[in-house]
N, C-alpha and C positions, 0 to 999 in steps of 0.2 A: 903874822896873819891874825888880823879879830876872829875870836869863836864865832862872831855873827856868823863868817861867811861857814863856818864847820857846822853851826845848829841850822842856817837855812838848806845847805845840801842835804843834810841827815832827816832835816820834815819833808822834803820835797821826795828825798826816796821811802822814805815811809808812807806819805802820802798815795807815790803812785803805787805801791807795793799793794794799798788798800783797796784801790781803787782798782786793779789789778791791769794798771794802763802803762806799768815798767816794762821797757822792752827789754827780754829777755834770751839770753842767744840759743841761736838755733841749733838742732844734730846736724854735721856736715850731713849733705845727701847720700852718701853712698853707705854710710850707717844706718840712716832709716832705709834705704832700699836693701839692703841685706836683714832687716829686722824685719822687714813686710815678708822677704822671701821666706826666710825662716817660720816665721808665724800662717803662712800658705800652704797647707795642709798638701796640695798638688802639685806644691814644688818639688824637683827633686835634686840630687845633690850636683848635677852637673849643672842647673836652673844657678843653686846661687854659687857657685862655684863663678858662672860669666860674670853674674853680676861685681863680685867681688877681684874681679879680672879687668875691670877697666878702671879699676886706680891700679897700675904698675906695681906699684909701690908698698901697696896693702898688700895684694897676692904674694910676693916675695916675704914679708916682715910674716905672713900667717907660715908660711912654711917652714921659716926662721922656729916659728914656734912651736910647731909640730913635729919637729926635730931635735926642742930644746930637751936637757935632762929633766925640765920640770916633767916633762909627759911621760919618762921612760917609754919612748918609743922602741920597738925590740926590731924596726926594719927602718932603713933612709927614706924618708919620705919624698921624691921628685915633684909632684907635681899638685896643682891645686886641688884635684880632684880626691886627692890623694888625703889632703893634707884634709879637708873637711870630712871625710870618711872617718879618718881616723881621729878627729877632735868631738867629731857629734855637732850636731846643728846647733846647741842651746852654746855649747862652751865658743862656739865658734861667733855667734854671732855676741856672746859678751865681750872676746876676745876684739872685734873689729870695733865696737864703739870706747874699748880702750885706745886702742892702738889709735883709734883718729882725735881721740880727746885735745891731743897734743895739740892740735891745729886751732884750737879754741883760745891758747894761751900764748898767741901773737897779737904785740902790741900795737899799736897806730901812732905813737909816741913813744921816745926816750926816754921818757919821763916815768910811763908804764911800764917798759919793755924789763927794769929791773927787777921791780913789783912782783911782775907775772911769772917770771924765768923761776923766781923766789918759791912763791907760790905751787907753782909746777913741779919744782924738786923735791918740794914737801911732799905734794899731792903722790910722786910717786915711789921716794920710798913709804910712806904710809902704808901705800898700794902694796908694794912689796911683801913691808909686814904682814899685811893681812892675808893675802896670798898663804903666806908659811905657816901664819897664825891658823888658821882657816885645815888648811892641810893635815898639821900637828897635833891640834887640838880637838876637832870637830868633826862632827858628819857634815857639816855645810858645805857648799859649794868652792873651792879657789880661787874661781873665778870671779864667781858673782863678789866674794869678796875683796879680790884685787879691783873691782869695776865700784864696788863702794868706794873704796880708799881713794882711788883716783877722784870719786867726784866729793870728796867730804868737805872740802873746802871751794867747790864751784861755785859758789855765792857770793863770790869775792868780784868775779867776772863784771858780772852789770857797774859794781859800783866802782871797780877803776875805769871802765868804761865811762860813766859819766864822771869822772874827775877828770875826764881829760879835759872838760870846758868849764875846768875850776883849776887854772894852772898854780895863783897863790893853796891850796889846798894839795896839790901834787908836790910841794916844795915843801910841805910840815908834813913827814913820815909818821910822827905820832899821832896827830889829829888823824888823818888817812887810817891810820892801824887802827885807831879807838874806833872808828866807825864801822869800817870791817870789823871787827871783833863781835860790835853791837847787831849786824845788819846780816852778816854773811851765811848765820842759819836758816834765816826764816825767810830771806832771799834763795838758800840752795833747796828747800823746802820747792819753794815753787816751781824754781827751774824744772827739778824731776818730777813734779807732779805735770808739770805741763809735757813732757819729754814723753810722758806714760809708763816712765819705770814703772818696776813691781813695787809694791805696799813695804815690801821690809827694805828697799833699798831707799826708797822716797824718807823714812824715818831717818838716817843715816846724817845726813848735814846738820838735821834739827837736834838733834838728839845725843849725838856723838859728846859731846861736851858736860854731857850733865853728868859729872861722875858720882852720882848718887845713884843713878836712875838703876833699878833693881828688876826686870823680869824674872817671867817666871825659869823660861828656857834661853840659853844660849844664842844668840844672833845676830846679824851682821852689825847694826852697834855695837854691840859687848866687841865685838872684835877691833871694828873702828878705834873704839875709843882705846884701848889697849895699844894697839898698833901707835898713833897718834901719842900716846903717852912716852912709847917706846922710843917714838923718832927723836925724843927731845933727851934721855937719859942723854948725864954726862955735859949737858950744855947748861947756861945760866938761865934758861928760859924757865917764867914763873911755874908750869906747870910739872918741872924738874923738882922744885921744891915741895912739891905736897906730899901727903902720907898717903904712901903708892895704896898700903894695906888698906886704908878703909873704901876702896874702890872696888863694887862689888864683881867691876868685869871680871877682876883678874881672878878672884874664887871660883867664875862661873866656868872660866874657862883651865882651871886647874894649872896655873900660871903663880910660882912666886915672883912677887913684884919686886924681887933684887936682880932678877937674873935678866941679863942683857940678853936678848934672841938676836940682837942685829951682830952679836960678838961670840953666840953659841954654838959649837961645833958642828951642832947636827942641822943649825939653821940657817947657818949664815951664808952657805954655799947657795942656798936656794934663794936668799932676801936679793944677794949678788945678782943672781941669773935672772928674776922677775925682774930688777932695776933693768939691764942689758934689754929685755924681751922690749919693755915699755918704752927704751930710748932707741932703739929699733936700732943699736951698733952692735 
């Protein structure tokens, strides 16, 4: 394949990126209608309880959750009504734009359909980590940060998307990977900003990678990019090789950068059981 056709795709999503005329995927619907209900001061818990009752399939996988050891539930949770009572409206409603994330990372080609699968595993053990990371370490949320981790790499979307009508560029993985690599923050950037995430999770695709970047306080990047670092110990991947120590996440979060969380006693049951929650088995 000529780089032409790899530098003309890469101006062209730059271009529209600037221009802000890349299309961009959408939240499945019943994740923005359980975010409206939640965010509706006069809704009450049986309001989105329905709502989140005509995907089948969500209602079941939420109870799944409400049930899981992550929540120490101290009673069997039966019923939906049950299950958002007992998770709270905020966890509940990060909890359903995880769980539907998945459906974002079906392919339209075979060509993708590896890419994305790839992608998505990543996206959730990340997720995972950050969850435990989040839990273990922080006053922060688990949630919000398992729903970081899931989308830290969602920038990746639009642009295999349009390589689907660049088949010689779907056949060179490296070209493909270079672009993603160059494209996929400041593409996952917008996606949550147009999505209306909150301000510290919108930082999260952009930012996650900079492993210089030093706050003052601990937060959902510091965690990302930890987590993220974490998925990769143990394997050849470039970001295995660097010098975990001068990374300021891992200080901020009181983490030595030898020690394996996805292999550690007191964490690895829970990285386990957030993977299960997310893959809804």
């Amino acid at each position: 394949m000529s780089m032409d056709i790899a530098k003309e795709f890469l101006q062209e999503l730059l271009k529209e990126l600037d221009n802000k005329t890349l299309v961009l995927p959408t939240l499945p619907e019943v994740a923005l209608r359980v975010r409206d209900a939640v965010d509706d001061e006069d809704a009450s818990i049986n309001d989105i309880s329905k709502v989140i009752a005509t995907d089948a399939a969500l209602g079941a996988r939420l109870i799944q959750v409400a049930n899981s050891p992550l929540m120490r539930a101290s009673q069997e949770i039966e019923s939906l009504d049950m299950a958002v009572n007992r998770l709270g409206l905020k966890l509940v409603r990060d909890m359903v734009i995880s769980m539907v994330m998945e459906q974002m990372f079906q392919a339209t080609s075979e060509l993708t359909d590896k890419k994305l699968r790839e992608i998505w595993e990543h996206s959730t053990l990340v997720a995972a980590i950050s969850h435990t990371l989040a839990a273990q370490f922080t006053k922060l949320s688990p949630q919000q940060a398992l729903l970081a981790g899931l989308v830290h790499d969602i920038g990746a979307l639009p642009i295999l998307t349009r390589a689907e009508d660049y088949p010689q560029l779907l056949e060179n993985e490296t070209a493909l990977d270079r672009i993603i690599e160059k494209l996929h923050s400041k593409i996952g950037y917008a996606i949550l900003k147009a999505w209306n995430f909150p301000a510290e999770l919108v930082k999260v695709p952009l930012e996650h990678e900079n492993l210089q970047r030093d706050s003052e306080q601990v937060d959902y990047v510091d965690i990302v990019t930890v987590a993220n670092l974490q998925s990769y110990m143990g394997t050849d991947h470039p970001m295995a090789k660097l010098d975990w120590s001068k990374v300021p996440a891992f200080a901020k979060l009181g983490l030595n950068p030898e020690i394996n969380v996805v292999e550690m006693e007191e964490t690895a049951e829970d990285i386990k059981e957030a993977q299960r929650l997310l893959s809804g088995h």
